[in-house]
C-alpha positions in Angstrom: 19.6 19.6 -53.7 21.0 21.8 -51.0 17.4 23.7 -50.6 15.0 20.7 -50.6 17.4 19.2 -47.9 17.0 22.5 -46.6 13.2 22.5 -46.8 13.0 18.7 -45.4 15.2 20.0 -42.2 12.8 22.5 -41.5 9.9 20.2 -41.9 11.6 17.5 -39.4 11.7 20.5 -37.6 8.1 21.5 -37.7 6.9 17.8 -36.7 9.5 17.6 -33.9 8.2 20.9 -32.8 4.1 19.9 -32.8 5.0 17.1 -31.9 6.2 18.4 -28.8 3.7 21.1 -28.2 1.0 18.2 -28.1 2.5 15.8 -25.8 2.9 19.7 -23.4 -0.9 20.3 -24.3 -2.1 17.0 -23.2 0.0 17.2 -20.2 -1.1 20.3 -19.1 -4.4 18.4 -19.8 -4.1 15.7 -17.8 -3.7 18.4 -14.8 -6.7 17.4 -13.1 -7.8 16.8 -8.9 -10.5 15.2 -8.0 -11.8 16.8 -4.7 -14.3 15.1 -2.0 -17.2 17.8 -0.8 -19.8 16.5 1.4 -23.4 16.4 -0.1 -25.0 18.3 3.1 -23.1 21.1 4.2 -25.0 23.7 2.7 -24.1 26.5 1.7 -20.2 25.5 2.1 -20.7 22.4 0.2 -24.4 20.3 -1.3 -26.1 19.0 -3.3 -27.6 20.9 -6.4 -30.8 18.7 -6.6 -31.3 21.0 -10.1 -27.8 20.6 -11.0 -27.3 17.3 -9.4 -23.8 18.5 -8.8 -22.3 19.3 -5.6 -22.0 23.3 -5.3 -21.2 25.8 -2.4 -19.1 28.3 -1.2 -15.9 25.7 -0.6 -16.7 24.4 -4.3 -16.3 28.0 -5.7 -13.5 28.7 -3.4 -11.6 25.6 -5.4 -12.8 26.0 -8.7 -11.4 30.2 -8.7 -8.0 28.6 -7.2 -7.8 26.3 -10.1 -8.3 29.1 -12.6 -5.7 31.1 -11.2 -3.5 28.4 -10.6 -4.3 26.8 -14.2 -5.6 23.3 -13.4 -9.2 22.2 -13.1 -11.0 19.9 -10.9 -13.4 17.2 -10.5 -16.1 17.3 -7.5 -16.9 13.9 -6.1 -19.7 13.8 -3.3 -17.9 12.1 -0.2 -19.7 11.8 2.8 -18.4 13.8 5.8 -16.8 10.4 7.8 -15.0 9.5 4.5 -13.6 13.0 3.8 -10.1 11.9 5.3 -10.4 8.2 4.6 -11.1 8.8 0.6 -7.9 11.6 1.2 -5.4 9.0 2.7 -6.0 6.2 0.3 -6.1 8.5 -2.9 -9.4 8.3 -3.9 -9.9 12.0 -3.7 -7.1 14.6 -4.0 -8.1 17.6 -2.0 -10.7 17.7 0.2 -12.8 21.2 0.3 -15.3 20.9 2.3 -16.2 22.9 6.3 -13.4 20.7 8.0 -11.5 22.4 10.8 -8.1 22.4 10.3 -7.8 20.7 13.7 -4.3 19.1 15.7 -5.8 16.1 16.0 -6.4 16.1 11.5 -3.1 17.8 10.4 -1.2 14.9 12.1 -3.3 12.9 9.3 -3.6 15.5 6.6 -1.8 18.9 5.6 -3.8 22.3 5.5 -3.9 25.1 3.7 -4.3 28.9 4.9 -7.2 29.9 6.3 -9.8 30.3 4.4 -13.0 31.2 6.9 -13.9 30.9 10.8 -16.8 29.8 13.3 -17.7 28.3 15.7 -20.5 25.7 16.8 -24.4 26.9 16.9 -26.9 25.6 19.0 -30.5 24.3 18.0 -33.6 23.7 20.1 -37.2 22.3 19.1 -39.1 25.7 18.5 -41.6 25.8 21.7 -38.5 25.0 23.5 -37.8 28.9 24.8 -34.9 27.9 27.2 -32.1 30.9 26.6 -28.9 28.5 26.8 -25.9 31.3 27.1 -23.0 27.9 27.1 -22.9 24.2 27.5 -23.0 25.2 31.5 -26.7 25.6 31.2 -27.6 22.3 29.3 -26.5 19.8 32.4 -28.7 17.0 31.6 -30.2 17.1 28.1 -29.2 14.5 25.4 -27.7 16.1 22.5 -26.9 15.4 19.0 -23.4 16.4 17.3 -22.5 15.5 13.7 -20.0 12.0 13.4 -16.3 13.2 12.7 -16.7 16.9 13.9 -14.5 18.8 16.2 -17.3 19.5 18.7 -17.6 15.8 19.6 -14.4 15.6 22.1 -15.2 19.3 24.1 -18.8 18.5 24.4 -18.0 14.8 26.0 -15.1 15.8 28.0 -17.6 18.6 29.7 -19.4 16.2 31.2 -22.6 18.2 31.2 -24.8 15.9 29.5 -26.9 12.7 30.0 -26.3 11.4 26.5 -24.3 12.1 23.0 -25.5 11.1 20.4 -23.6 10.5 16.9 -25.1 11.4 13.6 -24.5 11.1 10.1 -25.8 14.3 9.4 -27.2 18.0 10.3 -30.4 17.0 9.0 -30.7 14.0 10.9 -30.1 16.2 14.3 -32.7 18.3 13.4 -35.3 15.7 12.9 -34.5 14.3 15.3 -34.7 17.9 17.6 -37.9 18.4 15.9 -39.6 15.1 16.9 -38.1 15.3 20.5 -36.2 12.2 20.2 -33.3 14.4 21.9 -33.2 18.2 23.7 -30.7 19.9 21.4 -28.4 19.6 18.7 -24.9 21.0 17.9 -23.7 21.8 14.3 -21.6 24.6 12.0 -23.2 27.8 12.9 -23.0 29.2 9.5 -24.7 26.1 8.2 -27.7 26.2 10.5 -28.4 29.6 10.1 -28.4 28.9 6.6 -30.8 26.2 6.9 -33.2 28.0 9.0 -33.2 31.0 7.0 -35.1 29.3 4.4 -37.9 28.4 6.8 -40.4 25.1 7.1 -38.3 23.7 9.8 -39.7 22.8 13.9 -36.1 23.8 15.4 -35.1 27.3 16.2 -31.6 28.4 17.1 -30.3 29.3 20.3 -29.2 33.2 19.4 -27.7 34.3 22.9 -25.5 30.4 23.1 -22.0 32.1 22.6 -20.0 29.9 20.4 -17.3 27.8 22.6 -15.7 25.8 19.9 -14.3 28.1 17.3 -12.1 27.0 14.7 -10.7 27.8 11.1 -11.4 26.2 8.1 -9.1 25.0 5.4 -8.2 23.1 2.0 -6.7 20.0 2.8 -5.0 18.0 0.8 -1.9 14.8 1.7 1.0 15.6 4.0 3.1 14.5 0.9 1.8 16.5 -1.8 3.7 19.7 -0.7 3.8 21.4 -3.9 0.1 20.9 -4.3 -0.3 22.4 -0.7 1.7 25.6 -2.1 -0.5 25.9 -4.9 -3.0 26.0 -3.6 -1.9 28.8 -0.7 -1.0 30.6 -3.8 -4.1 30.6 -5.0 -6.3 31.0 -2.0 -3.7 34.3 -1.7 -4.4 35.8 -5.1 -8.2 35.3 -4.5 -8.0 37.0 -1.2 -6.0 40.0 -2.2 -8.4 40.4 -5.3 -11.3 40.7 -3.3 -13.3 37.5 -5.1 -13.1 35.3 -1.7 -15.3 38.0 -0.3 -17.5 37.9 -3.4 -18.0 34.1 -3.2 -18.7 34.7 0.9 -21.2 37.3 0.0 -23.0 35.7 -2.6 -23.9 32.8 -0.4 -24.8 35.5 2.4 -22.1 34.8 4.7 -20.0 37.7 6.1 
């Protein structure tokens, strides 16, 4: 009697024991972010139209923080203006995406480290062979500047120009350069050069403009979800000191 009250013990045990290690397993499961990357910002974050996912350098960045930080994530295109918005209201988790980790945002968001710099570039139509050195040179013109970016206050409180005007997109600047319907366009640097590099386009970039708007990019993620913040500085750490942020940088060709 004693041993099969023995072996009954050990098998409460047992069940008590998996039991357990399940509900762990499909906790650890359930450890899942969604994260909002913008569908035109290549090559930090796009559209994959042979994947039809979103991909990029800020996607890989995430994706290698989740592996070393053991949780996985879900990318959900957001479009640049509801980055924040689709943050704030908890439709999205973390945003990774080319967002400045400006002043003006961190009083609406929290930010990680650094992950990269740059400033603005500068894009004319191609027979346009004006050698703009700053913003001093373009007094006049009507420019285009992407909605929600951190060139749009500096730019309007210069005073330079004749006209801003707001778009909802890079590619829509440079169409719009293209056909004329303004004199220049303002947008990431790294992501215009990108652009260009593949070719087919009317617009040319301004190589001597000197970048006047710098900033540094970052993860960001809500000002209450501290312990998410310090994961993911963790993370972003362990990939620096390893060398594969580099590797991601390099494999999209940016230095």
């Amino acid at each position: 009697m004693k041993f099969r009250t023995f072996v009954h013990k050990l098998r409460a045990v047992s069940l008590a024991l998996g039991a357990t290690l399940a509900i762990t397993g499909a906790a650890w499961a359930e450890t899942n972010y969604k994260v909002g990357s913008t569908p035109t910002g290549v090559p930090f974050t796009f559209l994959n139209v042979e994947t039809n996912k979103i991909d990029g350098i800020m996607v890989d960045i995430i994706e290698a923080i989740a592996k070393e930080e053991g949780f996985t994530v879900q990318i959900d295109a957001t479009q640049w203006s509801a980055l924040i918005p689709s943050l704030t209201s908890s439709k999205i988790d973390i945003i990774a995406a080319a967002m400045y980790a400006t002043p003006a945002r961190a009083e609406i968001v929290a930010f990680s480290d650094k992950v990269y710099s740059y400033g603005e570039g500068l894009i004319v139509k191609k027979d346009n062979d004006a050698a703009y050195k700053s913003i001093d040179d373009m007094e006049g013109l009507t420019i285009g500047v992407q909605v929600g970016t951190a060139y749009i206050p500096p730019l309007t409180a210069s005073g330079k120009f004749k006209e801003i005007k707001i778009y909802d997109s890079l590619a829509d600047i440079m169409r719009d350069v293209a056909l004329g319907r303004i004199d220049a366009g303002f947008g990431d640097r790294p992501i215009l050069a990108y652009q260009l590099a593949k070719g087919g386009s009317d617009v040319r970039m301004v190589d001597m403009y000197e970048s006047q708007i710098t900033g540094d990019v970052a993860i960001a993620v809500r000002q209450d979800d501290k312990e998410l913040l310090a994961t993911i500085n963790d993370g972003l750490g362990k990939i620096q000191a390893s060398g594969a942020l580099d590797q991601i940088l390099a494999k999209w060709g940016i230095k």
